[in-house]
N, C-alpha and C positions, 0 to 999 in steps of 0.2 A: 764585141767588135775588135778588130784584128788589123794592125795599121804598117807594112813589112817594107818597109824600102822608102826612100824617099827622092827625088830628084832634085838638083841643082837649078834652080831659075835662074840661069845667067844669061841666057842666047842675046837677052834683048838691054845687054849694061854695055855694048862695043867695048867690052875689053882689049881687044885690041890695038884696037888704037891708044890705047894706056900706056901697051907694051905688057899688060898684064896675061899670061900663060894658065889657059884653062886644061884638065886633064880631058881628052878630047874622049875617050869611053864614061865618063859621068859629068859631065861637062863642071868638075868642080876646080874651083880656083888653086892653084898650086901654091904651097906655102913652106916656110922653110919651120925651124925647130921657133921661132920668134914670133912667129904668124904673119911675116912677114912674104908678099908676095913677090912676083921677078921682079917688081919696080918696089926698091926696098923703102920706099916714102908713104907703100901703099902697103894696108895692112887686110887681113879675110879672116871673117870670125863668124863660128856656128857652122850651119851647117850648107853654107855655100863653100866650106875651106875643105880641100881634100885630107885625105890620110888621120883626122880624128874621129872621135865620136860624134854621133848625130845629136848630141842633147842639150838643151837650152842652159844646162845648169854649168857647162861645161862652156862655152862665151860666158855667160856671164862670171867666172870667175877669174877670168883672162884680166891678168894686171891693166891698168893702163898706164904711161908717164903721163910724166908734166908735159911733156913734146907730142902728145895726141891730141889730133884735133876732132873732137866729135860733132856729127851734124846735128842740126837746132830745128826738131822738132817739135 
């Protein structure tokens, strides 16, 4: 099995209204060299973030500070 591309599931997050800037040919989140998106409080990681790798191993090696707030699942 053969698994080649992947797509962005963002359509349904209203980024917009964030103020947050999606790449509008892969609908993925634009991020800067800190993974930080145009709202610099907002951060995009894996494989919704444009211009990196697609690979899970690649978020999860992504620093986090003291000043990140993760959600409580």
């Amino acid at each position: 099995m053969y698994a080649i591309g992947r797509t962005a599931n963002t359509a349904n997050l209203q980024l917009e209204k964030a103020g947050v800037e999606v790449n509008p040919k892969n609908q993925k989140i634009k991020i800067d060299k800190e993974d930080r998106t145009t709202q610099k409080n907002i951060f995009a990681l894996g494989d919704c973030a444009d211009g990196i790798p697609e690979l899970t191993p690649v978020a999860i090696r992504v620093p986090f500070s003291k000043n990140t707030i993760r959600s409580k699942s």
